[in-house]
C-alpha angles and dihedrals in degrees: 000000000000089000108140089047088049080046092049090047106048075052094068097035080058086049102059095028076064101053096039093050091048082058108054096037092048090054101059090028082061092043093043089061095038084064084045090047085067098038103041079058094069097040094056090057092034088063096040087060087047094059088037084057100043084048095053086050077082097079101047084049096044090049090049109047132094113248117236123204127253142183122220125285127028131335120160123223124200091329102321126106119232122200116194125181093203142357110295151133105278117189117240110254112142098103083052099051083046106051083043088055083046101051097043087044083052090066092019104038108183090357088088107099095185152291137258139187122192106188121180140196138207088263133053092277115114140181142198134183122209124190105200107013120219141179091265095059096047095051094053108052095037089074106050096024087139093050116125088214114057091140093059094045096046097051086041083054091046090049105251153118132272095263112217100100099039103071096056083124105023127033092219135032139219109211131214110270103275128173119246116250098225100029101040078220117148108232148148124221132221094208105198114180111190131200148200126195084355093292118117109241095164162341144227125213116197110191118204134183112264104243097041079124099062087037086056087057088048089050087048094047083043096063103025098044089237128141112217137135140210124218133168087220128077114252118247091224122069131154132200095211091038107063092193095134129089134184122203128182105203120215125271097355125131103288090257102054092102116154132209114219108199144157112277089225086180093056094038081047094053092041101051086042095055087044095047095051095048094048091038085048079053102046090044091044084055094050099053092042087058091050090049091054096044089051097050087053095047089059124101103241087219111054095004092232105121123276119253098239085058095051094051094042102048107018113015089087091052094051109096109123110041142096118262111220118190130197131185121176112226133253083349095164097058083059091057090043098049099035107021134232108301090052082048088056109045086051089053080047091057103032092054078056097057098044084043087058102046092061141071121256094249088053116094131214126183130193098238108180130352098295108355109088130188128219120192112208129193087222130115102174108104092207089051088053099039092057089040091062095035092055091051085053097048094043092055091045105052092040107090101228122195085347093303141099109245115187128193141221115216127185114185131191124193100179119148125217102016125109124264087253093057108036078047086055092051091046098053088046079059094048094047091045081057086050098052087039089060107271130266097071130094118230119200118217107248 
């Protein structure tokens, strides 16, 4: 019934339902992280201040604690390591490193390395707290625990330059990513040196993982459903009237660490493909399952060919080049007069199997009237016809069907550029010409 063209066709409606929806979402997809590319902008140094802020909480806290006394080595104090060189008074800063590891962890999460305070004194006591305290830490200043300048070891260790003159327009610095000389672990460092009466009495030194950076625009595409990147190079790719591309200096960093925040059209593409083809799968599932529906209701209940009004409502426009088949089962009345109705319908039931059978799924064949059928067949070969007419004779002749012999008439008409009433006129003059002739024959029109 026409199914594998319905099936072809719902292919390319698909096909164009895809490429249209791909269109359209990839447009406001596209517009929609062109709006986060500014925004996430914002975010990223809006969160970097916010670090820089809950690192400078350090100094109020340090000037305003209570100092404890320690001896020398290493004592630990609610969770932080502190490392003393010799008995003195230590102030008591470990709720503050804490609530400062808290508060970074709360927009980094496991991108924190670790945290250090070097503290010094007037004398030759010094002080530093770890969280957490590695080998590292332990090598290095086990070797030199006696040393006045722990400050200045421990930024030569980190890799970086003696800071005072660094900091004449921000009080703290984010260095370049660097690898740790110990560790061999990539990192970058929030170096904080704090004061009091203008004197440097210490320094803190937050490490962070390299690429906490590109993990805050994960966390971003994460919660808004965007799909940007950050890079420190410059795309490739970058269009006037297509503003994707945005540039950020963050504080306080070395005056090359620019960023470039863009579209991830890889990842847009992906996503709107993957989008596209679900919503294309639905829209071609729905359109089977309606022509499944509409071909279950355009069936006749009793022999399962179409119904006519079906037929002349929904295909008989579209019919201009077949061939019009028509059969007609003989003396069909006497079988309903000598058997009754029940025998007569199961004979049009079988006989509506057998003519189901004898043709290709794209024919079509309609039960037109009690017992006379049409079958509409994509062949113009009158030979190909001719023996097509002639096997569905043959097949319901020679079947035995409710313990009797049923013969058909068939009149067939292969004519090209005429339209179906006409080609069905000439049909039925053949048919009539089978009957006259005594039944169980076909009869081509001439």
């Amino acid at each position: 019934m026409t199914l594998n063209n319905d099936i072809v066709l719902i292919v390319k409606k698909g096909m164009i339902f895809f490429v249209l929806s791909f269109a359209i979402i990839f447009y406001f997809f596209t517009i929609f992280n062109m709006a986060k590319v500014n925004e996430a902008s914002e975010v990223i140094k809006q969160k970097i201040n916010n670090i820089y802020d809950i690192v400078r909480q350090i100094t109020p806290f340090y000037l305003n604690t209570d100092d404890v006394y320690m001896k020398s080595g290493i004592s630990y104090v609610n969770g932080i390591a502190v490392m003393v060189n010799e008995d003195h008074d230590v102030r008591s800063i470990s709720t503050a490193i804490n609530e400062v590891e808290k508060n970074i962890r709360e927009i980094i999460y496991d991108d924190l390395w670790g945290i250090a305070v070097i503290q010094r004194t007037d004398t030759t006591a010094n002080t530093a707290h770890f969280k957490p305290l590695r080998e590292v830490h332990i090598d290095l200043n086990s070797q030199g625990l006696h040393d006045e300048n722990w400050i200045e070891r421990i930024m030569e260790n980190e890799n970086l330059s003696y800071p005072y003159n660094d900091f004449s327009k921000c009080d703290l610095k984010l260095t370049e990513n660097y690898i740790e000389n110990f560790s061999n672990e990539k990192i970058r460092s929030i170096f904080y040196p704090f004061y009091e009466n203008r004197k440097l009495i210490g320094v803190v030194l937050i490490d962070i993982k390299h690429n906490f950076i590109e993990n805050l625009i994960d966390n971003y595409n994460y919660e808004n459903h965007s799909k940007i990147e950050i890079s420190d190079k410059k795309p490739i790719y970058e269009f006037d009237f297509l503003p994707s591309v945005k540039k950020i200096k963050l504080p306080c960093t070395p005056i090359k660490s620019e960023y470039f925040i863009t579209i991830d059209w890889l990842s847009v593409i992906s996503w709107v493909l993957v989008y596209s083809s679900i919503l294309s799968l639905f829209f071609m599932a729905f359109e089977y399952s309606r022509k499944l529906i509409n071909l279950a209701i355009s069936k006749d209940k009793m022999t399962g060919l179409m119904r006519r009004d079906v037929f002349e409502r929904c295909y008989k426009s579209k019919q201009k080049d077949c061939a019009v088949i028509i059969v007609d089962i003989d003396n069909f009345k006497l079988i309903n007069d000598n058997h009754g109705h029940l025998i007569g319908d199961d004979v049009i039931r079988k006989v509506s199997r057998i003519l189901l059978n004898s043709i290709r799924i794209d024919d079509i064949a309609i039960r037109w009237g009690g017992e006379e059928f049409v079958i509409l067949l994509d062949i113009y070969n009158e030979d190909e016809i001719a023996k097509r007419a002639e096997s569905i004779r043959k097949q319901i002749a020679e079947n035995t069907i409710s313990g009797m012999i049923v013969t058909v008439s068939i009149g067939v008409c292969i004519s090209k550029d005429i339209p179906f009433e006409a080609k069905f006129k000439h049909a039925d003059d053949a048919l009539y010409q089978a009957k006259k002739n005594g039944r169980n024959q076909v009869v081509c029109y001439a």
